[in-house]
C-alpha positions as a Markdown table, in Angstrom:
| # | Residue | x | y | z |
|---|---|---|---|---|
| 1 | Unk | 89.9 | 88.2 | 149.6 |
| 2 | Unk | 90.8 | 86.0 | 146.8 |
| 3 | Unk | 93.0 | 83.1 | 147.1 |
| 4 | Unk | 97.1 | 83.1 | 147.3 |
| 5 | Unk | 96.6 | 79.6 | 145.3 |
| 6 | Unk | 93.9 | 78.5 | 142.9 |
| 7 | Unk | 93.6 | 75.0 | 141.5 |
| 8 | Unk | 91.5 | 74.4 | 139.2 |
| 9 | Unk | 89.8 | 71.0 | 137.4 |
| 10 | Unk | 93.5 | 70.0 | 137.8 |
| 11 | Unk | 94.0 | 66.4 | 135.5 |
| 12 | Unk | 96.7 | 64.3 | 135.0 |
| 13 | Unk | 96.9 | 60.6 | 133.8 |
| 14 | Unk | 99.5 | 58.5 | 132.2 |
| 15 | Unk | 98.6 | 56.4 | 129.6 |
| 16 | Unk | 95.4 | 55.0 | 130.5 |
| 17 | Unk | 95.5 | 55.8 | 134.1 |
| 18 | Unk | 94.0 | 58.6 | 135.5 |
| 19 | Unk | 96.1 | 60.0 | 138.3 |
| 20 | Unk | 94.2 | 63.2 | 139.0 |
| 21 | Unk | 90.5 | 63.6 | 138.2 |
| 22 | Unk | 89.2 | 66.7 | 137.7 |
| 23 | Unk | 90.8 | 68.6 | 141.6 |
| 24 | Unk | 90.1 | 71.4 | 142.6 |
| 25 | Unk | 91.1 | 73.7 | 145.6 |
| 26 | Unk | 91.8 | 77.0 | 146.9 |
| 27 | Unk | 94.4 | 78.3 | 149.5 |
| 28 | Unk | 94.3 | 81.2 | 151.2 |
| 29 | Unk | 97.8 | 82.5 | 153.1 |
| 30 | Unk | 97.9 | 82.2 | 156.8 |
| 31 | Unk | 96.0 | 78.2 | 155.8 |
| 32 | Unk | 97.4 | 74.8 | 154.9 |
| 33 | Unk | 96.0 | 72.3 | 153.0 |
| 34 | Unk | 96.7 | 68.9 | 153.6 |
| 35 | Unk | 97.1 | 66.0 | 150.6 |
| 36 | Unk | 95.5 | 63.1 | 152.3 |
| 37 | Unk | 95.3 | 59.1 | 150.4 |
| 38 | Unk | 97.2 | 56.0 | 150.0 |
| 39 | Unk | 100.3 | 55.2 | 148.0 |
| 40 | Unk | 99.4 | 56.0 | 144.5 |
| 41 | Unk | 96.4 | 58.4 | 144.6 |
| 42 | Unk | 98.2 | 61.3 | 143.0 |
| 43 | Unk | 99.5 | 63.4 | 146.1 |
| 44 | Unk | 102.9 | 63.3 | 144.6 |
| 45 | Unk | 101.7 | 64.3 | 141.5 |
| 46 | Unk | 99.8 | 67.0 | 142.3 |
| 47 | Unk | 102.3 | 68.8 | 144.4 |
| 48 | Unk | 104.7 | 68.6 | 140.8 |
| 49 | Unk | 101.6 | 70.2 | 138.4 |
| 50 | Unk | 101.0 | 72.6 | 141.2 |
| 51 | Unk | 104.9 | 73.7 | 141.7 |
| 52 | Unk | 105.5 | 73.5 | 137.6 |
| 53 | Unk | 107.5 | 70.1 | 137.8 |
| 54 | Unk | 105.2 | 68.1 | 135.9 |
| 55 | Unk | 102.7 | 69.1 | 133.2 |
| 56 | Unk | 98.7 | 68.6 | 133.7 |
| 57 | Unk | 96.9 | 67.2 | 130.9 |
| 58 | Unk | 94.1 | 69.7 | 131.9 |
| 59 | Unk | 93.0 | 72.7 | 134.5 |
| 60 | Unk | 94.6 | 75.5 | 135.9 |
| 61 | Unk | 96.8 | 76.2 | 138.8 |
| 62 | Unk | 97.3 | 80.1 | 139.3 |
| 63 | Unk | 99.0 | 82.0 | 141.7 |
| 64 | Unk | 97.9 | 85.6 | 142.9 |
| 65 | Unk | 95.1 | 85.2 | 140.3 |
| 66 | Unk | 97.9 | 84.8 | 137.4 |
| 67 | Unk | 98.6 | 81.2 | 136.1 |
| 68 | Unk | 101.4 | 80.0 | 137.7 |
| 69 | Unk | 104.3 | 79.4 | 135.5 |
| 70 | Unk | 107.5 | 78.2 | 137.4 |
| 71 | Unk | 110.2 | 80.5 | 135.7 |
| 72 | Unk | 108.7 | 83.5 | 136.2 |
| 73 | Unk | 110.7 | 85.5 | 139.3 |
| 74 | Unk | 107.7 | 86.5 | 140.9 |
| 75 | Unk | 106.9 | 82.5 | 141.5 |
| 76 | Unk | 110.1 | 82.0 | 142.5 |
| 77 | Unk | 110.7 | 84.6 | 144.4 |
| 78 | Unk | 107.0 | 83.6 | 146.3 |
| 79 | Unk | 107.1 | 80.1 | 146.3 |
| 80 | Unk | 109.7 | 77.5 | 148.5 |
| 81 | Unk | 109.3 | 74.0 | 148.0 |
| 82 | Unk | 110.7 | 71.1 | 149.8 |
| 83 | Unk | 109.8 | 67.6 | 146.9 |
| 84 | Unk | 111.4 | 64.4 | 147.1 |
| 85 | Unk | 114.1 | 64.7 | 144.4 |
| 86 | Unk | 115.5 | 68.0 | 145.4 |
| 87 | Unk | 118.6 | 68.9 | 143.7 |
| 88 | Unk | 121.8 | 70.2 | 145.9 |
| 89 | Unk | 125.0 | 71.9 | 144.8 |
| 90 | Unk | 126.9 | 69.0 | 145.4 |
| 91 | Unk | 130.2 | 70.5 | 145.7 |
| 92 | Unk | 129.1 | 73.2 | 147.8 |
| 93 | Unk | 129.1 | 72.2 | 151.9 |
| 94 | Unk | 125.4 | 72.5 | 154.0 |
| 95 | Unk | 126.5 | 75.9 | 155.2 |
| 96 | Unk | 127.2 | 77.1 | 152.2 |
| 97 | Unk | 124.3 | 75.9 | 150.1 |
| 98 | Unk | 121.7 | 77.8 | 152.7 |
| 99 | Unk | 123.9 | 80.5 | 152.7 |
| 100 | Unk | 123.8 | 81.1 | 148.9 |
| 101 | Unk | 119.8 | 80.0 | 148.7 |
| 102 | Unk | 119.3 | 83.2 | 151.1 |
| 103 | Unk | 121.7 | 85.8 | 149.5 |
| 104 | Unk | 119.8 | 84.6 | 146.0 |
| 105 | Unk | 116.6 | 85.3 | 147.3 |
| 106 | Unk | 117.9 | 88.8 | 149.0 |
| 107 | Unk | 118.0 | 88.0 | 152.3 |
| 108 | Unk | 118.9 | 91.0 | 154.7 |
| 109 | Unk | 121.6 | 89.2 | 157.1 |
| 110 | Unk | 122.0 | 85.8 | 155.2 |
| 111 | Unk | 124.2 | 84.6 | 158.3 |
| 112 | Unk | 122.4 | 84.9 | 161.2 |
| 113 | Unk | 119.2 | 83.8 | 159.5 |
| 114 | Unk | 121.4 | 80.4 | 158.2 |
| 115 | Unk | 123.0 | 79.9 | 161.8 |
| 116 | Unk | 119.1 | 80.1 | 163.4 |
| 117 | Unk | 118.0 | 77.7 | 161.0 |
| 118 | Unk | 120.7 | 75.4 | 161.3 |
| 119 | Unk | 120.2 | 75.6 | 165.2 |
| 120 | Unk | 116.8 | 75.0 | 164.7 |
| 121 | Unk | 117.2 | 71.6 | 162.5 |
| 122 | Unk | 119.9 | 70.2 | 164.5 |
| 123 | Unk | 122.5 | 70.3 | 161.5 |
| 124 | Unk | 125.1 | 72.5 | 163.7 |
| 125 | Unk | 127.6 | 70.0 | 163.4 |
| 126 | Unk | 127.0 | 68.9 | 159.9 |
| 127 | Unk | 127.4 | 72.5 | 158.9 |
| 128 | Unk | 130.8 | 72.1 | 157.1 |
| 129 | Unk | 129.7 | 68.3 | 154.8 |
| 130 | Unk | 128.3 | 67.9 | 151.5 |
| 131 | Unk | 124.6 | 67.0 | 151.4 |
| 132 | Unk | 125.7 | 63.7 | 149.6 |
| 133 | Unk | 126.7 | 62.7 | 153.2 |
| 134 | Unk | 124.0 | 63.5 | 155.1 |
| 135 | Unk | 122.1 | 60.7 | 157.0 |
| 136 | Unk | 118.5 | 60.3 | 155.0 |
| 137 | Unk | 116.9 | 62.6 | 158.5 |
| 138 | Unk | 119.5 | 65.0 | 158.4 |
| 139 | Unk | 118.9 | 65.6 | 154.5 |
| 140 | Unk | 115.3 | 66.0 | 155.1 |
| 141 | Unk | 115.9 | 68.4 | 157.6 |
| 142 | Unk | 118.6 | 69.9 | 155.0 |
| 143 | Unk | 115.5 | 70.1 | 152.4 |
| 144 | Unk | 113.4 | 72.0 | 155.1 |
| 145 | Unk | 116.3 | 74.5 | 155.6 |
| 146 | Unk | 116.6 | 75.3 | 152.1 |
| 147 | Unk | 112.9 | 76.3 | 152.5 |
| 148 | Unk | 113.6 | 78.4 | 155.8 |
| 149 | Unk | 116.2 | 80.4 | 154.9 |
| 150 | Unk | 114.4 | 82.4 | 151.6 |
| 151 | Unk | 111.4 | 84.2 | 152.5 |
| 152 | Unk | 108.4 | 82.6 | 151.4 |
| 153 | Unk | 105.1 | 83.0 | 151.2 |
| 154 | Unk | 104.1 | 79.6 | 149.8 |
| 155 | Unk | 105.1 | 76.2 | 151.6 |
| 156 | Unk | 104.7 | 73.0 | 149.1 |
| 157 | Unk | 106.0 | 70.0 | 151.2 |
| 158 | Unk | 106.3 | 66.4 | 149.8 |
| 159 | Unk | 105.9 | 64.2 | 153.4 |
| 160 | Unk | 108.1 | 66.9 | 155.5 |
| 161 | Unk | 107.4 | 64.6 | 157.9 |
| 162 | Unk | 109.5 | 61.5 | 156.5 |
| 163 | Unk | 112.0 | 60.4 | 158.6 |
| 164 | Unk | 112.3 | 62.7 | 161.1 |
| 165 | Unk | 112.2 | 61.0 | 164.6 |
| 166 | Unk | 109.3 | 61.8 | 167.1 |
| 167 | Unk | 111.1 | 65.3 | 168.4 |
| 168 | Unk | 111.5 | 66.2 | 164.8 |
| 169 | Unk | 107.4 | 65.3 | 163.7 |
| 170 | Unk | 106.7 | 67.8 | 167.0 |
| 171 | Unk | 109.0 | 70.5 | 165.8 |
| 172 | Unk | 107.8 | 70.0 | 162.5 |
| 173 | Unk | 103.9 | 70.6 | 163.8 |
| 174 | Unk | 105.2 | 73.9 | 166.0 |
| 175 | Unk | 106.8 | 75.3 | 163.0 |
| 176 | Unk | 104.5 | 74.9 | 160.4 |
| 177 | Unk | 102.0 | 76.5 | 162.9 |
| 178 | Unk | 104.3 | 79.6 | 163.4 |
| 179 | Unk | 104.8 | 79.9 | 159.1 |
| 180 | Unk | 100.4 | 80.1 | 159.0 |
| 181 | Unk | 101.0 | 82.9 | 161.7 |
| 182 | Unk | 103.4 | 84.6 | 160.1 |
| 183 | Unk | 100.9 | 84.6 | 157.0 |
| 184 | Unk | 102.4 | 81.7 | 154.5 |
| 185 | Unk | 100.2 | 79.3 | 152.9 |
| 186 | Unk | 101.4 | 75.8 | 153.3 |
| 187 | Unk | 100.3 | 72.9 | 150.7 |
| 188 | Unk | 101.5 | 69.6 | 152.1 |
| 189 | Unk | 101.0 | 65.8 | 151.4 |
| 190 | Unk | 101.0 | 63.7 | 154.4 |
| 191 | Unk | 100.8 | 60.4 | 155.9 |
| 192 | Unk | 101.0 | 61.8 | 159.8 |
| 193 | Unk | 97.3 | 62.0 | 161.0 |
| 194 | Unk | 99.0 | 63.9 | 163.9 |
| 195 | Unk | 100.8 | 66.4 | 161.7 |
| 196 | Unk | 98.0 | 66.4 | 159.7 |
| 197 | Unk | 95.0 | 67.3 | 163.1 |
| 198 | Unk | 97.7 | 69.4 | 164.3 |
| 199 | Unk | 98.6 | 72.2 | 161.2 |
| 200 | Unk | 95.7 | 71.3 | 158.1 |
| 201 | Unk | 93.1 | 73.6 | 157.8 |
| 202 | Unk | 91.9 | 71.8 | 154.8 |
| 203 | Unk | 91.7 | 68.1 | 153.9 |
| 204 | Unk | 92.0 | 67.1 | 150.5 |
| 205 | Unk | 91.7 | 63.3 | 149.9 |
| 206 | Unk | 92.7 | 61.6 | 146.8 |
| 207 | Unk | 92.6 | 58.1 | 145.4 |
């Protein structure tokens, strides 16, 4: 069976320094992949060339066997992401934003799947603010909605496990296991050896 992702000979520097050397990597859905290295060695990075946010000076990321290219609606449509500089609808309230994220992506009962999701990432009571005033937790849990409410069959998370208390890193774990059953791929970067033991069926280490 060939690969949901392919990553191939991926490079990336800026100016003289080489960020990514040469990675490569497959993922297969129902696996995750885990980004594993120190502050700077290109985990970052590489989640952006993969996702389309950022340009590699060389290799090939493809999805399905097709190189992935981030506008087409068949990436979209297959791919949820959850980066560090997610953008919201500022004006729009939590509720709302998930709410329009699932009727976009055609989502049978947009609702009730918000409402579960919201249940499950605590954020019933902040259902009605703007993201702007969200706690720094509650807008990474916020992020991870966005992801949970489209369906998906490709996970890239930036740290999903950045602050989000010790209850949070265990739901985190439980649900990430539940997305590999359910057949998604999941390509994360992580600094949570736990989180890490717990969901990665693959290391990659960088830097």
């Amino acid at each position: 069976m060939r690969p949901l992702l392919e990553v191939h000979a991926l490079t990336r520097q800026f100016n003289d320094l080489v960020v990514l050397d040469a990675v490569s990597f497959d993922l297969h859905s129902g696996r995750a992949a885990a980004l594993t290295g120190p502050n700077g060695s290109g985990k970052t990075t590489l989640l952006r060339c993969v996702v389309g946010a950022d340009i590699p000076d060389d290799g090939d990321v493809l999805l399905d066997g097709e190189r992935l290219v981030e506008s087409d609606p068949k990436v979209r449509a297959a791919m949820a992401c959850a980066l560090d500089d997610a953008d919201f609808f500022a004006e729009l309230s939590v509720v709302e934003h998930l709410e329009l994220l699932a009727r976009a992506h055609g989502v049978a009962d947009p609702g009730e799947v918000v409402e579960e999701v919201l249940s499950e990432l605590d954020l019933v009571d902040q259902r009605d603010q703007l993201p702007v005033t969200l706690s720094s937790g509650q807008r990474r849990r916020f992020t991870l909605g966005a992801c949970l409410v489209r369906p998906r069959r490709l996970l890239v998370l930036d740290e999903p496990e950045q602050r989000l208390d010790v209850a949070g890193r265990a739901w985190l774990a439980e649900k990430l296991q539940d997305e590999k059953a359910a057949g998604c791929a999941i390509l994360l970067a992580s600094h949570d050896p736990q989180l890490v033991d717990a969901v990665a069926d693959v290391r990659i280490e960088l830097g």
